[in-house]
N, C-alpha and C positions, 0 to 999 in steps of 0.2 A: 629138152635143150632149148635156150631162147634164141630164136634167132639176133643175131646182130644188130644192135641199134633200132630195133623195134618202139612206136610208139605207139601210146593207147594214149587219147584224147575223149576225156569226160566233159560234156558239156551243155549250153544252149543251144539251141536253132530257132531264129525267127525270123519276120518277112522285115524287112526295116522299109516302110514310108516315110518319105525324104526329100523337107520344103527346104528349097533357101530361103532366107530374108536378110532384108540391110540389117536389122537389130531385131532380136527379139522381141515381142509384145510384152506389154505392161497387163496387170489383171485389168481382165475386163477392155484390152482393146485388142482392134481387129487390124493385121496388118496384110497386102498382099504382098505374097510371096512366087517365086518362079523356080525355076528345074526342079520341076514334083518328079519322082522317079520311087520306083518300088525293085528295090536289090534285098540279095540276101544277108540276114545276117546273123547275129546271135556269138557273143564273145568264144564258146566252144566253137563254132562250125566257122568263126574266121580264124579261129587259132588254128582249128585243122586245118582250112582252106591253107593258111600259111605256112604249114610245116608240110602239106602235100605239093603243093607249088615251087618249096623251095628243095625237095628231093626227101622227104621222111620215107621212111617205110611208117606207116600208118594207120590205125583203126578208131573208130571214132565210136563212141558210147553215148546215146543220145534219143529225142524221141522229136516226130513230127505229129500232126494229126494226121487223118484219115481222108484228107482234103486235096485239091487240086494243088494247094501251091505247095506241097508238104510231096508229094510227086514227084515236082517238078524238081527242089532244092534237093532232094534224094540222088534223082538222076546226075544232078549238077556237078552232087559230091563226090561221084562217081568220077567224072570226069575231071574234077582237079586231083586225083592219083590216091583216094581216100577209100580205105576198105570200108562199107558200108553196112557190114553184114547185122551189126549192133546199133543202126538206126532203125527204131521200131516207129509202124506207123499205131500209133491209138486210136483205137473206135469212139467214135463219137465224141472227138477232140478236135479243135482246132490248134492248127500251127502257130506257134506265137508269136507277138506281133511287138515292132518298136515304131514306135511314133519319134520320129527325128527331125527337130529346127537344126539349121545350120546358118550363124547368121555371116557378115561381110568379113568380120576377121577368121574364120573358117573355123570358131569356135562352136559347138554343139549341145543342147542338150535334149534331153532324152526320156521319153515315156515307156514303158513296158506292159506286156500282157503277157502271162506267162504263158498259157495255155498247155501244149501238150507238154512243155519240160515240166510241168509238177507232176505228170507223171513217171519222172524217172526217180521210183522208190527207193528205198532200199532192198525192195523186192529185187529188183528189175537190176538194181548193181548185181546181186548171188545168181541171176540167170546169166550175166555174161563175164562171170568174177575170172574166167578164164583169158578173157582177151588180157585182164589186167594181170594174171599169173603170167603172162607168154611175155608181157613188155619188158622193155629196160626202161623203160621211163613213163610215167603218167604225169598227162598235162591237166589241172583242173583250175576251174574259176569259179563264182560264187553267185549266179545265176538259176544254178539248180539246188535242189533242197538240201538244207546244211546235214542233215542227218544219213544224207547221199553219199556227201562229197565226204563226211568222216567215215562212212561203212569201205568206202571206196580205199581209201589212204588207209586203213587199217589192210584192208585183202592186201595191199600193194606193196606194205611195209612187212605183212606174212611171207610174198612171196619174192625179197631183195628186188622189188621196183622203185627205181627211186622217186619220191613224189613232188613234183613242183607246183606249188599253186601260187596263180596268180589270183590276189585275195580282190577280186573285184566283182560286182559293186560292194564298196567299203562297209563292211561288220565287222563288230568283235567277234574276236575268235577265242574260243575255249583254247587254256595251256594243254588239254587233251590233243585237238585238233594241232594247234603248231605243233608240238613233240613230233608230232608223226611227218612233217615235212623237210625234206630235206633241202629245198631252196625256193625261195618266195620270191617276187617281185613286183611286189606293191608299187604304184604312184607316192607322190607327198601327202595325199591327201588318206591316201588306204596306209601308209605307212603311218601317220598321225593318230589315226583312229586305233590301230593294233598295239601304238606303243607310247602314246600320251606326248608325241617329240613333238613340235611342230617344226616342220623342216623350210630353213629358207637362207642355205648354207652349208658346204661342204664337213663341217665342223659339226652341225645340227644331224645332217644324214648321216654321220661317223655315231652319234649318240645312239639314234634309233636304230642304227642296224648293230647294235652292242645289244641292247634291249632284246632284239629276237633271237640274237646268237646264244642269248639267255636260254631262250624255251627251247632252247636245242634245234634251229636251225642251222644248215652248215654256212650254206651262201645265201646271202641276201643279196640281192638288184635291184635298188629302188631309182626308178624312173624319174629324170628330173625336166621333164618335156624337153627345150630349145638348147637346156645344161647338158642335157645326155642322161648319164646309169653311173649311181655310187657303188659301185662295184665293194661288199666286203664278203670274204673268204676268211672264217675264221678267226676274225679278229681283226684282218688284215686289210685295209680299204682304200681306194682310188676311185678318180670320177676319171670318167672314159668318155671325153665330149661325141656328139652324134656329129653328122654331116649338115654344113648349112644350104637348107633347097627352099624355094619360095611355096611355102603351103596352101592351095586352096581350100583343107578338108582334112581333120584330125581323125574323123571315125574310123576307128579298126587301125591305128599306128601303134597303138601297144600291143592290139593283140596281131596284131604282123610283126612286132619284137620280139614274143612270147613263141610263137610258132616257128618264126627261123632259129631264133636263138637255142629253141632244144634241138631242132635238125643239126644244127650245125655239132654244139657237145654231142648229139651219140656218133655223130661222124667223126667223132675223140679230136676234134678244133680245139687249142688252149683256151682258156676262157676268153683270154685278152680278144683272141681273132673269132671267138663266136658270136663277144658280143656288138663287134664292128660287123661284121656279117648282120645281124640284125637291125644294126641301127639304121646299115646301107636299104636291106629291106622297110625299113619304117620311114626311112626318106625317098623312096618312091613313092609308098602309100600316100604319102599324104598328098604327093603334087598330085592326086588324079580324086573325082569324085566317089563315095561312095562309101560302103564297108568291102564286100566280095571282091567286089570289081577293080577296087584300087591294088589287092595286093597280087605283088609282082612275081612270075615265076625267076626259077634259078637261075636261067642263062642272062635274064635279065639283071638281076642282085650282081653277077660274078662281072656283068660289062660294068655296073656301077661302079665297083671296087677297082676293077681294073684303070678306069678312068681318075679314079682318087689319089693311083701312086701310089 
């Protein structure tokens, strides 16, 4: 028997190193930078972070290294209301690592190391294919090995969990891989890549999210940053503007959309009000520094709302 609104969260974990600058660097030049800070991050373990924070029941599927910081972000996850039981540490791995500029408009980009998430096999999905038999829902992104994340979504579509992936960082996806999902929520730019649309209009995102409803997804959510989420359902489609807050810091606002947004659906919220719940979640995120750090627990999202009206 599944317990109620159960979530399984398949994903990355890594340490994110974190310069500001007024502008990013050009090749070849050297700029200084200030609030150097080392938080946690990795698209899986803020998406959990965000669905334990905002009230999920939860388990998370993931690996660290065998190292101090891989310890320490274990403990952490523990402590934002995250079952940990399926964080393995890897011998003789290191925890993986994100190199992150952030410059004066609080725009970001981003290096990666993968390090212990390439070890999450397809092996290592069939040792813990049970947390994904017990879920109602699995959350995946595209950080860990694609040959993971489809062994994952096939156990998950065997055992009626419904699959969401949020298709980032942007690849093509095999018509294999979509089939098997049941609601995506790509950006414009991961939406572009899956479906040849280039989106820069309500009209444009109504095109692309036809396109995957193609490969047999149900609901698409494509992200449209300051625009909000083209919300379609089956054919059906509306944009659902966000909250306007003064941003210092974009890292980890999608996947604090992503994270509240499934808490809120297994909490059986209409879509309408799950996806205002996240978007309230992803406009706190971004007024504060960081990935981990910025996202907001419950009581906090529900004072947002409440203050909105």
């Amino acid at each position: 028997m599944k317990k109620t609104g159960r979530l399984a969260v398949l994903g990355s974990i890594n340490a994110d190193h974190i310069l500001n600058l007024a502008q990013f660097p050009r090749p070849g030049e050297t700029v200084i930078g200030k609030q150097y800070q080392v938080a946690f991050g990795g698209k899986g373990a803020n998406q959990a972070v965000a669905a334990g924070r905002s009230g999920a029941d939860i388990a998370f599927i993931a690996c660290v290294g065998d190292d101090d910081i891989g310890q320490r972000i274990r403990t952490q996850l523990a402590d934002d209301h995250i079952d940990t039981a399926s964080v393995d540490a890897v011998a003789n791995e290191s925890t993986g690592v994100a190199l992150i500029f952030v410059n004066g408009a609080g725009e970001n980009c981003i290096a990666i190391h993968a390090g212990a998430n390439a070890a999450l096999t397809t092996a290592r999905i069939g040792k813990h294919q049970q947390v994904i038999a017990d879920a109602d829902a699995l959350l995946m992104q595209l950080e860990s090995p694609l040959d993971s994340v489809l062994a994952a979504a096939k156990l998950a579509h065997q055992h009626n969990t419904r699959v969401i992936l949020n298709p980032a960082p942007a690849v093509k996806l095999s018509d294999e891989m979509l089939a098997l999902v049941d609601m995506i929520t790509p950006n414009e730019t991961e939406a572009e890549i899956l479906t040849g649309v280039h989106i820069d209009s309500d009209e444009s995102a109504a095109r692309a999210a036809t396109v995957l409803h193609d490969k047999g997804i149900a609901s698409v959510l494509i992200t449209l940053g300051r625009r909000g989420v083209w919300l379609s359902e089956n054919g059906s489609g509306q944009r659902i503007a966000g909250f306007n807050v003064q941003a210092v810091d974009t890292i980890a606002a999608g996947d604090t959309f992503n994270g509240a947004l499934i808490t809120a659906l297994l909490e059986k919220k209409p879509m309408i009000d799950a996806v205002r719940f996240a978007h309230a979640a992803a406009a706190i995120a971004v007024t504060r520094h960081g990935a981990q750090p910025s996202v907001p627990w419950r009581t906090e999202i529900d004072q947002f709302l409440q203050q909105q009206g």
